[in-house]
Residue frames relative to the residue before (quaternion, step in Angstrom):
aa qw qx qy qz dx dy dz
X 1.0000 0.0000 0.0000 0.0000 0.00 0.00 0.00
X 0.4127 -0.7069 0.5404 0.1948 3.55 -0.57 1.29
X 0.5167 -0.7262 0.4177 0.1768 3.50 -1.42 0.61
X 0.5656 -0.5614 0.4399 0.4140 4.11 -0.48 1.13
X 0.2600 -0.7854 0.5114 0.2323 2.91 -1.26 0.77
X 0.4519 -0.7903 0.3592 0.2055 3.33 -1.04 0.74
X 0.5912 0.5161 -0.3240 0.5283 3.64 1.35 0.87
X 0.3077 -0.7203 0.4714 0.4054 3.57 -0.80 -0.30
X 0.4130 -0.6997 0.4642 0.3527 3.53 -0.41 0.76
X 0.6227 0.5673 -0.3722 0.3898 3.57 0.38 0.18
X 0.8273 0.0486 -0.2945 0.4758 3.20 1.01 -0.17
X 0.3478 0.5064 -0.7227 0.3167 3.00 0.68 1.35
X 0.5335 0.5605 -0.4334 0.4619 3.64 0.66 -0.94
X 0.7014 0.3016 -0.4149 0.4949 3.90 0.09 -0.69
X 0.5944 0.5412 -0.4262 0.4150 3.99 0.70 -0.30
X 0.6777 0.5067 -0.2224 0.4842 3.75 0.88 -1.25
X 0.3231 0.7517 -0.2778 0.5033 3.54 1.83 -0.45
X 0.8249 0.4688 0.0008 0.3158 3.17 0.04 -2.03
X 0.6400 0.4701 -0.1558 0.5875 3.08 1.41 -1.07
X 0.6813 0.5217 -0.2128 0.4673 3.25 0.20 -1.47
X 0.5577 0.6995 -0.1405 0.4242 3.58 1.06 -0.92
X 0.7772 0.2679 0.0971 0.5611 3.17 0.62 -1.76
X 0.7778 0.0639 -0.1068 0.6161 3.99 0.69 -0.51
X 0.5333 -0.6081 0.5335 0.2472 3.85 0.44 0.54
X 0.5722 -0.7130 0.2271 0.3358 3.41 -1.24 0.60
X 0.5508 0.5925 -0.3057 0.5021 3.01 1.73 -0.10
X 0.7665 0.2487 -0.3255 0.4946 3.78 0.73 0.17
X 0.5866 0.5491 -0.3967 0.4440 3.49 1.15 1.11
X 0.3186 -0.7778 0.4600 0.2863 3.86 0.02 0.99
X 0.4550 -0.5061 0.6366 0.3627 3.65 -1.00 -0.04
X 0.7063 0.2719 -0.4793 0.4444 4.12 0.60 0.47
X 0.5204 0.5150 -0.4993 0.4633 3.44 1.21 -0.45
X 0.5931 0.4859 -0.4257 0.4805 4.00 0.61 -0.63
X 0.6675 0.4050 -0.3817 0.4947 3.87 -0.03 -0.98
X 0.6904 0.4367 -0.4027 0.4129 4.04 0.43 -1.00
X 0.3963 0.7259 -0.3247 0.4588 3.68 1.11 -0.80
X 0.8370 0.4683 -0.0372 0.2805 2.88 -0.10 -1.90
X 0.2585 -0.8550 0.3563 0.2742 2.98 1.43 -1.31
X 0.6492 0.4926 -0.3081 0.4908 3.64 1.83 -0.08
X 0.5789 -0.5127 0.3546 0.5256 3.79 -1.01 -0.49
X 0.7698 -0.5030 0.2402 0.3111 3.12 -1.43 -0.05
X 0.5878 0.6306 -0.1772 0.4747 2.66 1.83 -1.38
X 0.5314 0.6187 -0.2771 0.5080 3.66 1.76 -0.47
X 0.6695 0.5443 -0.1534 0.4816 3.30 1.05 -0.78
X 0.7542 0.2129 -0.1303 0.6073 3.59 0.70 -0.73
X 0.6009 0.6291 -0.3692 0.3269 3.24 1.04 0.18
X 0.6451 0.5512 -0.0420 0.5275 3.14 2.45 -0.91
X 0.7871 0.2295 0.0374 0.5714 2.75 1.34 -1.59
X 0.6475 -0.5965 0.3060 0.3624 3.73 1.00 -0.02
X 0.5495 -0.3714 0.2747 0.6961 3.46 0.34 -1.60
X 0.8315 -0.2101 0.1906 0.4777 3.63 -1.85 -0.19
X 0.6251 0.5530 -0.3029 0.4601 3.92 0.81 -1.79
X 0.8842 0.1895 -0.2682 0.3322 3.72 0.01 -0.98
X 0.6822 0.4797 -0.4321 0.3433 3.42 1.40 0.75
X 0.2896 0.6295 -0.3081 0.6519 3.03 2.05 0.74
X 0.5015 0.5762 -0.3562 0.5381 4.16 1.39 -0.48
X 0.6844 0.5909 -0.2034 0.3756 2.73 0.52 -2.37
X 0.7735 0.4563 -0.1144 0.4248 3.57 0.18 -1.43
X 0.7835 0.2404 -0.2360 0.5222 3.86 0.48 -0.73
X 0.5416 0.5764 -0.4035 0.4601 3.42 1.54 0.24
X 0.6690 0.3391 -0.2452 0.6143 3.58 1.14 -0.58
X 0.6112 0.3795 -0.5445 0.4312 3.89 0.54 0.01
X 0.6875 0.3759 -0.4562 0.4219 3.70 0.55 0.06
X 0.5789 0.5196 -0.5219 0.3499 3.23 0.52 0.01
X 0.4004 0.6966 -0.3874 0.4521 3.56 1.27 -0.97
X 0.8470 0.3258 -0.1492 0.3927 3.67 -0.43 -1.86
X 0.6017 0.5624 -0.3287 0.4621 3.49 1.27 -0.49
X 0.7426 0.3902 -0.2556 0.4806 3.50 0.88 -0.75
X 0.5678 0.5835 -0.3717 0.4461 3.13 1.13 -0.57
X 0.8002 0.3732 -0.1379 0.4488 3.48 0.68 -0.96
X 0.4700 0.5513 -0.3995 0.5617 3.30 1.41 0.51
X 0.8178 0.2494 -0.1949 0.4806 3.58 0.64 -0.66
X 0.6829 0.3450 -0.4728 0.4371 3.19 0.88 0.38
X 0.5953 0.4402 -0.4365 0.5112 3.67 1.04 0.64
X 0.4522 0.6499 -0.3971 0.4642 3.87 1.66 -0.06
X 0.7831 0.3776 -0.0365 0.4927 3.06 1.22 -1.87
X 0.2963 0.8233 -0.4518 0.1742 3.80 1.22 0.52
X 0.0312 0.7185 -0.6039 -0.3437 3.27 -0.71 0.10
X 0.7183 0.2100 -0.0975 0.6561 3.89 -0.17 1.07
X 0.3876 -0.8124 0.4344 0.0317 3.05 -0.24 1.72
X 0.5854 0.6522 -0.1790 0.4471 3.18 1.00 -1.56
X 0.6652 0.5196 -0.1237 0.5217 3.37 0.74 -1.55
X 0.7978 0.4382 -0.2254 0.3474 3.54 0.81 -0.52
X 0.6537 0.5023 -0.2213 0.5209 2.42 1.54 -0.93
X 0.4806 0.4998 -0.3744 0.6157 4.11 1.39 -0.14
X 0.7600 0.2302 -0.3764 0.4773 3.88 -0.13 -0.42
X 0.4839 0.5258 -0.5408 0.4437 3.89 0.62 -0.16
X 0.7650 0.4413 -0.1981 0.4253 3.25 0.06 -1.54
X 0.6634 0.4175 -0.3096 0.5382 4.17 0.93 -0.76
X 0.5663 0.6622 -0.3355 0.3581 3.82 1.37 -0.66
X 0.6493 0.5699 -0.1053 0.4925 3.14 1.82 -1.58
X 0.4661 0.6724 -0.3048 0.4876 3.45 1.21 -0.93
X 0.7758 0.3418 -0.1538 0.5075 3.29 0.16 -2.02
X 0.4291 0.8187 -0.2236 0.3092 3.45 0.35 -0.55
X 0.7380 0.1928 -0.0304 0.6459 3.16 0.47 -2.24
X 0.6887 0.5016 -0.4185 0.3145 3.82 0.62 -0.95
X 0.5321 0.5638 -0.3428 0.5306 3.76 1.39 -0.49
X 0.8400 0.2902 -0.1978 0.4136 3.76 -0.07 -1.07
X 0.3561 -0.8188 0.3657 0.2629 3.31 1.10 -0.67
X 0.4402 0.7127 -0.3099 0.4496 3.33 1.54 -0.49
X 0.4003 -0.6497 0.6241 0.1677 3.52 0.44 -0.71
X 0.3612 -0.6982 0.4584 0.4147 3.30 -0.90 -0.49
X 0.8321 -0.4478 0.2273 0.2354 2.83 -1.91 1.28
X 0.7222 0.5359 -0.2060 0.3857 3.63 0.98 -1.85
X 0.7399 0.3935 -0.2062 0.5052 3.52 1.10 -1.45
X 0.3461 0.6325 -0.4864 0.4935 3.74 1.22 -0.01
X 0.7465 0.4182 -0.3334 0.3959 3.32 0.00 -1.67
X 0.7984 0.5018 -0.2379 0.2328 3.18 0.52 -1.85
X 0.5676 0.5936 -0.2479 0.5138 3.47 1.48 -0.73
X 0.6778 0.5052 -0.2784 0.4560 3.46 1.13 -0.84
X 0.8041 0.2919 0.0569 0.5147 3.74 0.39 -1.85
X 0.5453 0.7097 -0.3930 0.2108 3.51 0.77 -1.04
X 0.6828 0.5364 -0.2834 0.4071 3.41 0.85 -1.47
X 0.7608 0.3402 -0.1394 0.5348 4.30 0.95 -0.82
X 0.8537 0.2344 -0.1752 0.4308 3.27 0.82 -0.97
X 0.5555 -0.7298 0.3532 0.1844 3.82 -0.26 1.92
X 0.5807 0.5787 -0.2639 0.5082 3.61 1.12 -1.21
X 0.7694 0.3221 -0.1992 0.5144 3.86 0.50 -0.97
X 0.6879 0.3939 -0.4141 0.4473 3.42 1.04 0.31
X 0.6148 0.5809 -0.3667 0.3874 2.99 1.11 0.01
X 0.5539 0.5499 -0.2070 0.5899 3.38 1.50 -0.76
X 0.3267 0.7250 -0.4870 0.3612 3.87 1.11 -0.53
X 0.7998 0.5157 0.0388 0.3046 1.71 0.01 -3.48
X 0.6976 0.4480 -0.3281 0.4527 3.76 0.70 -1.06
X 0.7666 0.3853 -0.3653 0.3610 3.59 0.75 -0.05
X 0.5443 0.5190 -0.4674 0.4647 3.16 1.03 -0.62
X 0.7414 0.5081 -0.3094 0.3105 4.11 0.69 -0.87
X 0.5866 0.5080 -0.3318 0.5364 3.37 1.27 -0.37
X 0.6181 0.3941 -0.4243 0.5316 4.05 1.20 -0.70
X 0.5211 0.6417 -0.3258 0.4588 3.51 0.84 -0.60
X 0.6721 0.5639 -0.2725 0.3949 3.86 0.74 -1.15
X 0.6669 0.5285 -0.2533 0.4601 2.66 1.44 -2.03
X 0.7902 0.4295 -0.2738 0.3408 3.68 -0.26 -1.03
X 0.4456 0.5238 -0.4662 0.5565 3.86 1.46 -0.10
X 0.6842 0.3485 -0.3417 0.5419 3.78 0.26 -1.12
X 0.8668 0.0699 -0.3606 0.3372 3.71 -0.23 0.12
X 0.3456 0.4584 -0.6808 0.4550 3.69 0.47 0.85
X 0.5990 0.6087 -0.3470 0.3876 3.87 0.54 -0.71
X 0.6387 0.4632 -0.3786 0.4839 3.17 0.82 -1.43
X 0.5989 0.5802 -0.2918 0.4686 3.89 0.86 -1.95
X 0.7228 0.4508 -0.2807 0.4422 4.21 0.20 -0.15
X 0.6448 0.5231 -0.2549 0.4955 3.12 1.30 -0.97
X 0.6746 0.4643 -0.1462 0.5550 3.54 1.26 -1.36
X 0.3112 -0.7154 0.5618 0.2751 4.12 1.14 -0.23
X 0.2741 0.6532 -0.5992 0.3730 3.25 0.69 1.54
X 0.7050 0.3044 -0.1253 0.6282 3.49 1.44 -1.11
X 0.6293 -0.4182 0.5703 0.3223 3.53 -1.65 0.20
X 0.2644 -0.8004 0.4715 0.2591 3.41 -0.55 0.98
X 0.3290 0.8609 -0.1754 0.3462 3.07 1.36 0.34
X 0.6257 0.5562 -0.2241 0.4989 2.92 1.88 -1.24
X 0.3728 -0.4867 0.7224 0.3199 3.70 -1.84 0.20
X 0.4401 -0.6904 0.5503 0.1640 3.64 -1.08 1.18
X 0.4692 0.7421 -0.2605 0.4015 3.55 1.64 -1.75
X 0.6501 0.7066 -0.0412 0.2764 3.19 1.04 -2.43
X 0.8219 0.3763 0.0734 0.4212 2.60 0.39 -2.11
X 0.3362 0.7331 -0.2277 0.5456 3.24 1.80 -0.79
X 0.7986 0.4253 -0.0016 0.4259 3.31 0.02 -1.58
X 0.5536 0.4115 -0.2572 0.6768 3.76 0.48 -0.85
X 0.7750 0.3786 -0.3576 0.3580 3.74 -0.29 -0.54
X 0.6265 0.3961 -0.2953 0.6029 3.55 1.12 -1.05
X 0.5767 0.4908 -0.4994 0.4208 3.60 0.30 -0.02
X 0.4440 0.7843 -0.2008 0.3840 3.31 0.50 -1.10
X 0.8036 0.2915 0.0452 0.5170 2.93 0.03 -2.05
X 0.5635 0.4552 -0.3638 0.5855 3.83 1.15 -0.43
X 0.7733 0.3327 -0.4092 0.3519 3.98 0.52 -0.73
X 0.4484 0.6957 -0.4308 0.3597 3.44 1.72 -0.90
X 0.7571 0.2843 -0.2378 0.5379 3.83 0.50 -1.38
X 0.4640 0.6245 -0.4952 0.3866 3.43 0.28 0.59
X 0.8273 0.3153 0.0331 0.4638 3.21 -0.10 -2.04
X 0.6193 0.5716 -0.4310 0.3226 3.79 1.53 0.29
X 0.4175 0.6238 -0.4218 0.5085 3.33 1.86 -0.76
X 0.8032 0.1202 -0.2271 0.5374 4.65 0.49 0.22
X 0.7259 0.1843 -0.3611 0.5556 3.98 0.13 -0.42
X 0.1105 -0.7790 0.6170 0.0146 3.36 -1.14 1.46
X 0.2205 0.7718 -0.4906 0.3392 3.75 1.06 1.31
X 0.0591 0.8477 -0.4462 -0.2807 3.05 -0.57 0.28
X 0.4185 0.6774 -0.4273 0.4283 3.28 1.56 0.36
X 0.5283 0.6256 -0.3752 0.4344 3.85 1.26 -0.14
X 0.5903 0.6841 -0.1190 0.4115 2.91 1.13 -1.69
X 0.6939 0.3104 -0.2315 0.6072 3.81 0.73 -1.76
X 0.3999 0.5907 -0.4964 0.4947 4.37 0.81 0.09
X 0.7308 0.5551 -0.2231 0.3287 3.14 0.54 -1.07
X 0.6134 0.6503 -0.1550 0.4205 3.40 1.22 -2.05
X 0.7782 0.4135 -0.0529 0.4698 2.78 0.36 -2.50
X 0.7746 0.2940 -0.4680 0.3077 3.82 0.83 0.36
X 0.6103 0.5931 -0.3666 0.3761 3.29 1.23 0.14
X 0.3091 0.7612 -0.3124 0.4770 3.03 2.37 -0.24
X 0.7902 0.3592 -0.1903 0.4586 3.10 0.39 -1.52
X 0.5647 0.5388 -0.4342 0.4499 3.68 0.63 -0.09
X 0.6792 0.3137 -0.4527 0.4852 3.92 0.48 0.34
X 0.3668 0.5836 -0.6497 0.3207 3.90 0.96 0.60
């Protein structure tokens, strides 16, 4: 019979978060994590395996997080359009405050190209934010908020791009009047 553990696995995972977050996985040690953490080592690989699959663990549940989040607050819109301009202005502010960027396109930019597991988790997020915004540009066409005109697939895409260059290009252009250039023209693509 294996021994209780003596942490909560949640907030290490929201700790390995933080790190991983801020110094990628390649400028975080596996003692600066355990010292973090506060437990032994043998606690650590005993839960989570080695450094890589608690670095899984973590950028697997921070996309779920941003994915669900942004599903229900574009489920629960009142005005798509509108939602879809403060998401995107929410992100903006966001990366230019914390500075981190975001967590997913970190990874991917970092690991993605060698290490299969983080591209796969990329790919699975970028399709599931993708999914989300097809089902409500749909919803916004159906309701003659949008131009029925539009490609959902399209539009879908061009936004999640966006939102991949937005958390990109804030970690150096610290404008935010560039930024709302940016918003207010992909905005205007869903007239």
């Amino acid at each position: 019979m294996g021994r209780n553990r003596e942490f909560n696995t949640e907030n290490v995972l929201d700790k390995a978060t933080s790190l991983f977050w801020a110094k990628g996985f390649n400028g975080v040690s596996t003692q600066e994590l355990i010292n973090e953490f506060g437990i032994s080592k043998s606690s650590m690989y005993g839960t989570f395996g080695d450094k890589m699959k608690l670095f899984v663990a973590s950028l697997e549940r921070y996309s779920l997080q941003v994915t669900n989040n942004f599903k229900v607050r574009l489920q629960h819109a009142n005005g798509l359009k509108k939602e879809i301009k403060a998401l995107l202005h929410s992100i903006c502010i966001g990366c230019m405050e914390g500075g981190n960027g975001c967590f997913i396109v970190n990874s991917a930019v970092e690991l993605a190209p060698h290490e299969k597991i983080i591209a796969k988790i990329t790919h699975e997020h970028r399709r599931r934010l993708e999914s989300i915004f097809t089902a409500a540009i749909k919803r916004g066409i159906e309701s003659g908020e949008f131009s029925n005109k539009l490609n959902p697939k399209t539009i879908s895409r061009t936004i999640c791009n966006t939102i991949t260059g937005i958390q990109v290009d804030t970690k150096y252009i610290k404008d935010k009047k560039y930024f709302e250039s940016v918003i207010n023209s992909v905005i205007l693509l869903l007239n």
